[in-house]
C-alpha positions as CSV (number, residue, x, y, z in Angstrom):
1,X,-0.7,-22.1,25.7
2,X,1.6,-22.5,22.5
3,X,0.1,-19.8,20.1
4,X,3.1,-21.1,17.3
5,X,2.8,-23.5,14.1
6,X,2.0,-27.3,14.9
7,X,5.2,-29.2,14.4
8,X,3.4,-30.6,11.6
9,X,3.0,-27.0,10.0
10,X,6.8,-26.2,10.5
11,X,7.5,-28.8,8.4
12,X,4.8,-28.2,5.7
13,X,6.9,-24.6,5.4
14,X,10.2,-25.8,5.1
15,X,9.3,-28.3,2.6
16,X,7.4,-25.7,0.6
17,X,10.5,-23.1,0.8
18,X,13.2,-26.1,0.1
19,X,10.9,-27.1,-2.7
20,X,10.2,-23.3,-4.5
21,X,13.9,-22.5,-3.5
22,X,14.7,-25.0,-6.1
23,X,11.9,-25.2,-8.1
24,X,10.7,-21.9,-8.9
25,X,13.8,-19.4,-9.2
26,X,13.7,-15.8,-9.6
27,X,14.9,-17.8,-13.8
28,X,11.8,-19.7,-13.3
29,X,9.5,-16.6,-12.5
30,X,10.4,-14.7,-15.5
31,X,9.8,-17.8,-17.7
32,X,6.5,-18.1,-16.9
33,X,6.0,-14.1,-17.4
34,X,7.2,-14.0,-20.6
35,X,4.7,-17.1,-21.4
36,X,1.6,-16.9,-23.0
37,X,-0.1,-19.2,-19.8
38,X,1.7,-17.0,-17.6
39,X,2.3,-20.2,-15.1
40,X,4.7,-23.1,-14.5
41,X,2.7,-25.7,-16.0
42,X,5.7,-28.4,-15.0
43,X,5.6,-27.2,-11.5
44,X,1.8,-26.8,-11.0
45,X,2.0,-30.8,-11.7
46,X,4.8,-31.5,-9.3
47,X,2.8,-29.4,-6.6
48,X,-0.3,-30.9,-7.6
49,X,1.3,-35.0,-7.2
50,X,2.5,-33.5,-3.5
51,X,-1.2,-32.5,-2.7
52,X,-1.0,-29.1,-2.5
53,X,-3.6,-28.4,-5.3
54,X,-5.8,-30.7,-2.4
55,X,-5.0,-29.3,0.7
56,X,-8.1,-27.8,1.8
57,X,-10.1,-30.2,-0.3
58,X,-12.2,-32.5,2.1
59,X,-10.8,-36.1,2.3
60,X,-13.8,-37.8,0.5
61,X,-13.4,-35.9,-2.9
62,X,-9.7,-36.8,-2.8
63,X,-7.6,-33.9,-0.8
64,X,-5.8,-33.9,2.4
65,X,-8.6,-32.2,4.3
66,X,-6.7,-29.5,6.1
67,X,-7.6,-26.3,6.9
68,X,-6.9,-22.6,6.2
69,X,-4.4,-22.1,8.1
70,X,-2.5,-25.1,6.8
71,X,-2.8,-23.1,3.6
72,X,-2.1,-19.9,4.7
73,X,0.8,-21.5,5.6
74,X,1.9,-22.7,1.8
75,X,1.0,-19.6,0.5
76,X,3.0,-17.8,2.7
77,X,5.8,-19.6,1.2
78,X,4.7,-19.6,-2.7
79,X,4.7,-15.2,-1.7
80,X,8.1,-15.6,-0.8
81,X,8.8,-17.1,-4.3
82,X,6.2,-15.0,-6.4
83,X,5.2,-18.3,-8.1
84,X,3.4,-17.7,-10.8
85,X,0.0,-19.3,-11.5
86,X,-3.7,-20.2,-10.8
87,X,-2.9,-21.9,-7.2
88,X,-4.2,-19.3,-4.5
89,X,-6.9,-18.9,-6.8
90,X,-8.1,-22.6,-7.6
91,X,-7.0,-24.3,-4.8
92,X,-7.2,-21.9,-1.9
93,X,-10.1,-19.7,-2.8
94,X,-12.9,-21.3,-5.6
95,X,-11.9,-24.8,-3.8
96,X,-13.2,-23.7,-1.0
97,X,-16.6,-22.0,-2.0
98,X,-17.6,-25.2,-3.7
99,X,-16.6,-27.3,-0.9
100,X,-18.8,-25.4,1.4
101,X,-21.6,-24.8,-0.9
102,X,-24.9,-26.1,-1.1
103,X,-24.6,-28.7,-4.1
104,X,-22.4,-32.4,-3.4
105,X,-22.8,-33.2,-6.9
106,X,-20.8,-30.0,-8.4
107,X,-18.3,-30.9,-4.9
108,X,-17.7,-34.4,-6.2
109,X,-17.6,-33.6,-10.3
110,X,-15.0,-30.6,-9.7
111,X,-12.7,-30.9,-6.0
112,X,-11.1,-34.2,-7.3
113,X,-9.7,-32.7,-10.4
114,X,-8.7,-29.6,-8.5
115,X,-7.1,-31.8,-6.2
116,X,-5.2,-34.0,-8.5
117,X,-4.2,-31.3,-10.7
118,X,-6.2,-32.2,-13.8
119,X,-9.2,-29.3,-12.8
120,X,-8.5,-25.7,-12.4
121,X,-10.9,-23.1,-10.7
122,X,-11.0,-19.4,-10.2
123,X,-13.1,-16.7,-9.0
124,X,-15.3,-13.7,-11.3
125,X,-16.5,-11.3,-8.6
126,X,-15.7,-7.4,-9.3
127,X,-17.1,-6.0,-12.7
128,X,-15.9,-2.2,-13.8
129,X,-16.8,-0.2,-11.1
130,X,-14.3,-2.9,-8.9
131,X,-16.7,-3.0,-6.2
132,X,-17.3,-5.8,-4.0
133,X,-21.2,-4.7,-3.0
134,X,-23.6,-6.7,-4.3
135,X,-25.7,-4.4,-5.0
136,X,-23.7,-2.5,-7.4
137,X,-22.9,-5.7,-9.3
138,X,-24.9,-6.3,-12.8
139,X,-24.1,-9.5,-13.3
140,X,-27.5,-11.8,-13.1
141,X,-29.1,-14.9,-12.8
142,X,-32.0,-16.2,-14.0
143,X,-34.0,-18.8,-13.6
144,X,-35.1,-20.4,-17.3
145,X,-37.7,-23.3,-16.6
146,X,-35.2,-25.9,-14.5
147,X,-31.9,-24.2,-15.4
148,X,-30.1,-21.1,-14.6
149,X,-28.2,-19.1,-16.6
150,X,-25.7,-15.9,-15.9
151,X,-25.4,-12.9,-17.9
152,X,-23.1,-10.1,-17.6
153,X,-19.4,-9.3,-18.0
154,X,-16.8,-10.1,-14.9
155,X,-13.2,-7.8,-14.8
156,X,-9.8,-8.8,-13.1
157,X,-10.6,-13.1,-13.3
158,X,-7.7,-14.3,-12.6
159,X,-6.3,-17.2,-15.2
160,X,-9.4,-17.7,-16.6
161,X,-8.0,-18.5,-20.0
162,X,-7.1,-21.6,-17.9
163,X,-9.5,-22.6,-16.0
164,X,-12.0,-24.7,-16.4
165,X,-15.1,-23.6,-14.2
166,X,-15.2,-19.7,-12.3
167,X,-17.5,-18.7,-9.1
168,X,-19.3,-16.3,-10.5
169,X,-20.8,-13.3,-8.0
170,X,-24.0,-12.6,-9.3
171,X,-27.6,-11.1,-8.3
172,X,-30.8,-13.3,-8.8
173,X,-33.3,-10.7,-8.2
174,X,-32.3,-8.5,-4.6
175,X,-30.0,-11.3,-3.6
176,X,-26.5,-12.4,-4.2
177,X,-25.4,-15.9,-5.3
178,X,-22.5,-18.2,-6.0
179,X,-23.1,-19.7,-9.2
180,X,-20.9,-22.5,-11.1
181,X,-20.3,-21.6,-14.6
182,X,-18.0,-23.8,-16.8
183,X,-15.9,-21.6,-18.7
184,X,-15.5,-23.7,-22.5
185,X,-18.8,-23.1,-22.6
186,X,-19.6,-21.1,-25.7
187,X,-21.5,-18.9,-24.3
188,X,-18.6,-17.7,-22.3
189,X,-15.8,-15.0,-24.3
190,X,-12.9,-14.6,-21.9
191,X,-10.2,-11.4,-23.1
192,X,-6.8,-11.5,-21.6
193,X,-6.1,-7.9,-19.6
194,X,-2.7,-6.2,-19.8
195,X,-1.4,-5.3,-15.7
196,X,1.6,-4.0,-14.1
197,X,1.7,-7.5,-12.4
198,X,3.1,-10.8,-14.8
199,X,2.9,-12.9,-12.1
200,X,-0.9,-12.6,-11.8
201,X,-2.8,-13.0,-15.4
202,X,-6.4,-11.8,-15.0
203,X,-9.3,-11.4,-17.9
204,X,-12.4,-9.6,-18.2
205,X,-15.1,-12.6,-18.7
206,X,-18.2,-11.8,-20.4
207,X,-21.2,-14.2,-19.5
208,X,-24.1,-14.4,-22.2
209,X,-26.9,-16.4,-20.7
210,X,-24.3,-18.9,-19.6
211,X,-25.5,-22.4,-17.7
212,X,-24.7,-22.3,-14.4
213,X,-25.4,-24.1,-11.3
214,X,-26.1,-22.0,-7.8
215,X,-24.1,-23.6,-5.2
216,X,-24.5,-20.6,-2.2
217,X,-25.9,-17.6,-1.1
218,X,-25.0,-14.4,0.6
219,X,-23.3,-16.2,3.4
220,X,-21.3,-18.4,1.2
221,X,-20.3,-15.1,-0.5
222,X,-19.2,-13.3,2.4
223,X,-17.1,-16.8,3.0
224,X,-15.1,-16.3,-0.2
225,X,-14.4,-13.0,0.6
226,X,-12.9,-13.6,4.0
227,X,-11.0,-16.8,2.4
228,X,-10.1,-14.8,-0.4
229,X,-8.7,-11.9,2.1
230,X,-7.0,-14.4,4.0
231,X,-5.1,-16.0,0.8
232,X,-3.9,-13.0,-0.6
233,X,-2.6,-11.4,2.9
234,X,-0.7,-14.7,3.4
235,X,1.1,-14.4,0.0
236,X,1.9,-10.8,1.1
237,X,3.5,-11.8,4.1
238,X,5.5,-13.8,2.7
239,X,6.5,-11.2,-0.1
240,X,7.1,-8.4,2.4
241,X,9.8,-11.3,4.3
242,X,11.2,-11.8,0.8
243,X,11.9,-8.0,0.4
244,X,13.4,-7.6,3.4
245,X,15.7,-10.2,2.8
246,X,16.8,-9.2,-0.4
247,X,17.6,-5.6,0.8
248,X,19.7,-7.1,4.0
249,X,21.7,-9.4,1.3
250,X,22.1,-6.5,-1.0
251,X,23.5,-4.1,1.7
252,X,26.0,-6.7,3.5
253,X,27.5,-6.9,-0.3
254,X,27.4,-3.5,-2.2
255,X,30.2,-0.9,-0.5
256,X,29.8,2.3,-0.4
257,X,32.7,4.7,1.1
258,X,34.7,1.6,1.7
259,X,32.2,0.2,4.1
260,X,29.2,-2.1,3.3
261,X,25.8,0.0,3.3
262,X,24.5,-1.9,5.7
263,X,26.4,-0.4,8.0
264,X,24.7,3.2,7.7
265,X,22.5,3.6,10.7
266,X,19.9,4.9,8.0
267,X,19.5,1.4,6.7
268,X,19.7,-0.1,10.0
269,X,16.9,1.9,10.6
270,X,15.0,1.5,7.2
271,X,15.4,-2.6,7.4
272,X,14.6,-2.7,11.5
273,X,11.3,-1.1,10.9
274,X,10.2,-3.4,7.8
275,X,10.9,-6.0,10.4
276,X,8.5,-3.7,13.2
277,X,5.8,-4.6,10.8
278,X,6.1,-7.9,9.6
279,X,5.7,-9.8,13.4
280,X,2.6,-8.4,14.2
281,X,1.3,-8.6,11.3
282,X,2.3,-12.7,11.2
283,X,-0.1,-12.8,13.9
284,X,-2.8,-10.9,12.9
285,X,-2.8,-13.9,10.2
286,X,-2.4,-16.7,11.7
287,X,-5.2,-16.0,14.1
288,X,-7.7,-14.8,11.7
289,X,-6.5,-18.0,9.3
290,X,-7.7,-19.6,13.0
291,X,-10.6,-17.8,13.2
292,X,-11.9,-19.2,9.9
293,X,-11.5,-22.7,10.9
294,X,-12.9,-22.6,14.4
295,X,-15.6,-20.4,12.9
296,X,-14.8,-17.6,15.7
297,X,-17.9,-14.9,16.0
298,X,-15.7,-12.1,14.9
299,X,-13.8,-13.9,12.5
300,X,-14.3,-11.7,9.6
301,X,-13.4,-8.8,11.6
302,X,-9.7,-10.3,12.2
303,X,-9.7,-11.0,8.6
304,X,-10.3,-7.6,7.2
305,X,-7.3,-6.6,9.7
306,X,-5.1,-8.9,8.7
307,X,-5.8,-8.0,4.4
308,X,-5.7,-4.6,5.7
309,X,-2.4,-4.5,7.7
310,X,-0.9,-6.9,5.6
311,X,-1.3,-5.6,1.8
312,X,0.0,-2.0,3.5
313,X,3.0,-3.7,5.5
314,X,4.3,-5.8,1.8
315,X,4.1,-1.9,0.0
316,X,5.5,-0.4,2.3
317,X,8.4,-3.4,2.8
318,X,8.8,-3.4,-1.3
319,X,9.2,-0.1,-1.4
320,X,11.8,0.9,1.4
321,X,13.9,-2.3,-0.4
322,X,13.5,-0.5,-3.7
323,X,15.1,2.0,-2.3
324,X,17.8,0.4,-0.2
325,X,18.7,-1.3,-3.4
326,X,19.6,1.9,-4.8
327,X,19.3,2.8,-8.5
328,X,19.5,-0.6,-9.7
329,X,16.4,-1.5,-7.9
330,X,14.7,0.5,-10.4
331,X,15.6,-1.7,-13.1
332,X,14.3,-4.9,-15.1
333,X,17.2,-6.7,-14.5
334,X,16.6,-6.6,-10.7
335,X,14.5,-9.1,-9.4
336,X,13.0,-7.1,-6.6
337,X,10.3,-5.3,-8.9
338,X,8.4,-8.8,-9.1
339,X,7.6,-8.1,-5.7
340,X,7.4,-5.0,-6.0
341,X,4.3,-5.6,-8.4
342,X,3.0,-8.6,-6.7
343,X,2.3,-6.1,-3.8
344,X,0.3,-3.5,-5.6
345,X,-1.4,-5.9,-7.4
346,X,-2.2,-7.9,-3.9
347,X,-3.0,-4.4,-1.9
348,X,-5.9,-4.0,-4.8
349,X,-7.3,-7.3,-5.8
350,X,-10.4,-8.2,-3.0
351,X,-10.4,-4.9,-1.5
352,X,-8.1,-2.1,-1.0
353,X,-6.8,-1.9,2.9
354,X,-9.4,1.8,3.2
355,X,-11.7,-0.8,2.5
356,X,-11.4,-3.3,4.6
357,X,-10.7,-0.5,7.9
358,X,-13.8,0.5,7.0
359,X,-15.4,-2.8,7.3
360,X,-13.4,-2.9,10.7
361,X,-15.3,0.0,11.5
362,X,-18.2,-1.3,10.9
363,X,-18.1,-5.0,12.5
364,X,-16.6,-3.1,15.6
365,X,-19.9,-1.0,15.7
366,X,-18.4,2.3,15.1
């Protein structure tokens, strides 16, 4: 049994390196930080005409139709570059909740623009405790004659100054919903958030009896979590790879002594155990990205393994290539610290890796 890529998913990631290789440069990154959008706005258009923006958006509201892993894949790659931007948000997380929640109309007014481009989504799901239990959110809904309306204030929504709609988390009553909430609605104030992290723009959103529409429940909840787990671990894989390969170059080049550092058994050693990590932990996504689609029993079990392994293995990787960089990895000039960043902000957003062992713990019966 072949437990690799499809041929057809080796090609998706070459094309999607070849493409960011050129497209979104270390140039290109800094660009967008130093933007007020904080995004490629040019590139988020070519991507969007190649069908990215549509790649796990079903074929009849206009995307490609593929599945999480297909995705995983991509976002693997766009980690490698530390694109900027909305994507793993829009397209690989909120796409998904509305696609597999309850309502066909919001499916049909919102996955087409998100997968031609013109539409972008994101998620509003910890307030300012960060906590992903519902029961300590305060956001709620309420039901007002045939309408429901949220109330409350969201932290840590990413690009919501840009989107158009947000998956709200919010309690109606004991229970936890998904609600739709379109965000240039004036009953909606969004406040941009300063963070270590340029790459990633997030806002605290503050929802004052805002119209929304209730598209899920508490399973289509826990969904979004385990997509959202799986999207941010694959853009950490591919971030930890792009560490390690930045060291490697760096120490075939700089001398020390006469010799090049990487020569040093110490830095054979430091680099050889990045690369210990990274292969199992490819695996441990790829088959909980399986596990997703094939809707597998302990599915979000290899999930919370594979945000927990791989948010610690792209620290860890960014922080022995800090330090194999030397004192110039310490600096602005040096590209590294945009990984660097994207990790922390990655080993935090959607729960922290103690988190998720603990909910390892817990779906394993202990």
């Amino acid at each position: 049994m072949d437990f690799g890529l499809s041929e057809e998913q080796q090609q998706l990631r070459d094309s999607a390196r070849e493409l960011l290789a050129g497209e979104c440069p270390t140039t290109a990154v800094r660009k967008a930080m130093a933007s007020d959008e904080g995004t490629l706005l040019e590139l988020y258009a070519q991507i969007a005409k190649l069908g990215w923006t549509g790649l796990i958006v079903p074929e009849q509201f206009g995307g490609a139709g593929l599945r999480m892993l297909d995705m995983a894949v991509v976002l693997e790659e766009q980690g490698y570059a530390a694109m900027p931007g909305p994507f793993l948000f829009s397209s690989g997380i909120a796409a998904d909740a509305i696609a597999h929640g309850n309502s066909t109309e919001q499916a049909a007014k919102w996955l087409r623009g998100i997968a031609d481009g013109s539409a972008i989504g994101t998620i509003a799901i910890v307030e300012a405790g960060d906590s992903l239990a519902p029961a300590d959110f305060s956001t709620t809904a309420t039901r007002d004659a045939a309408k429901v309306r949220v109330s409350g204030t969201k932290m840590f929504v990413p690009y919501a100054s840009l989107a158009d709609i947000a998956i709200v988390a919010a309690r109606n009553q004991s229970a936890v919903g998904l609600y739709l909430v379109e965000l240039k609605s004036s009953a909606v104030r969004t406040k941009t958030l300063k963070s270590m992290d340029l790459t990633r723009r997030v806002a605290s959103v503050e929802f004052d009896s805002a119209p929304a529409i209730e598209i899920g429940g508490a399973e289509l909840y826990s969904r979004l979590l385990d997509v959202g787990a799986i999207a941010v671990a694959a853009d950490s894989l591919g971030g930890a790879q792009r560490a390690l390969d930045m060291a490697v170059d760096y120490s075939k080049v700089r001398e020390q002594f006469g010799k090049p550092i990487g020569s040093f058994q110490a830095l054979k050693h430091t680099a050889a155990e990045i690369v210990a990590d990274l292969e199992p932990a490819r695996a441990l996504l790829w088959y909980a990205a399986y596990a997703i689609d094939a809707a597998a029993a302990d599915a979000p079990r290899a999930v919370a393994m594979a945000k927990a392994r791989l948010c610690e293995v792209y620290s860890r990787a960014a922080d022995r290539s800090v330090l194999m960089h030397g004192g110039i990895g310490f600096t602005w000039e040096h590209d590294i610290h945009l990984w660097f960043k994207r990790s922390r902000f990655n080993e935090s957003y959607l729960g922290s890796p103690v988190y998720h062992r603990e909910r390892v713990a817990q779906l394993s019966g202990y």
